[in-house]
Residue, then its C-alpha position, 0 to 999 in steps of 0.5 A: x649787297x649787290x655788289x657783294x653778291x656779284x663777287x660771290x658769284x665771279x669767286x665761285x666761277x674762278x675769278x682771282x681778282x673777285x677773290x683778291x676784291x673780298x680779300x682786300x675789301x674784309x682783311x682789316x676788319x678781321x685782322x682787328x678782330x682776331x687781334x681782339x680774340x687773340x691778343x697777339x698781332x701774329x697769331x691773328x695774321x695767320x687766322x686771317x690767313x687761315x679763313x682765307x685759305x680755307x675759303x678759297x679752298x672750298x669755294x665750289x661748295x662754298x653756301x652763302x645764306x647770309x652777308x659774306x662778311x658775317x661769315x667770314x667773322x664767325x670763321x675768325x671766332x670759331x677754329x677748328x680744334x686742330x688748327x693753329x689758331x686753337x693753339x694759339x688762343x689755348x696759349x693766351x687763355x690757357x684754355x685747350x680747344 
């Protein structure tokens, strides 16, 4: 935890190889998980990509209350309507966003 706690910080300061770190260290989990949601290998490459993006993105505003990787996972099962894994998961459940 502390360590995890010691990237947040060096991310929200600029850190690339911070960012690169949480990178690496939850990709597989979260690919294994949007795989789960979304049944196809390619569309949870880009959610993943997505949360990361996103992240990276808004890091200065960025309040982490909790662990990172809980956060990191409610991103993956909760798209925003007019992203693309909205369509993507509309197109294996048939369900719109």
């Amino acid at each position: 935890m502390l360590e995890e706690r010691y990237l947040i910080w060096r991310f929200k300061h600029g850190s690339a190889a911070a960012f690169e770190r949480i990178y690496e260290k939850y990709k597989t989990d979260l690919l294994k998980l949007a795989v789960v949601l979304l049944g196809e290998t390619c569309a949870a490459e880009d959610v993943v990509h997505d949360v990361f993006v996103h992240v990276a993105r808004t890091r200065a505003n960025l309040r982490i209350t909790g662990n990172l990787k809980a956060l990191l996972t409610t991103a993956i099962g909760t798209p925003p309507p007019s992203s693309c894994r909205a369509v993507a998961s509309e197109r294996t459940t048939g369900k719109p966003p």
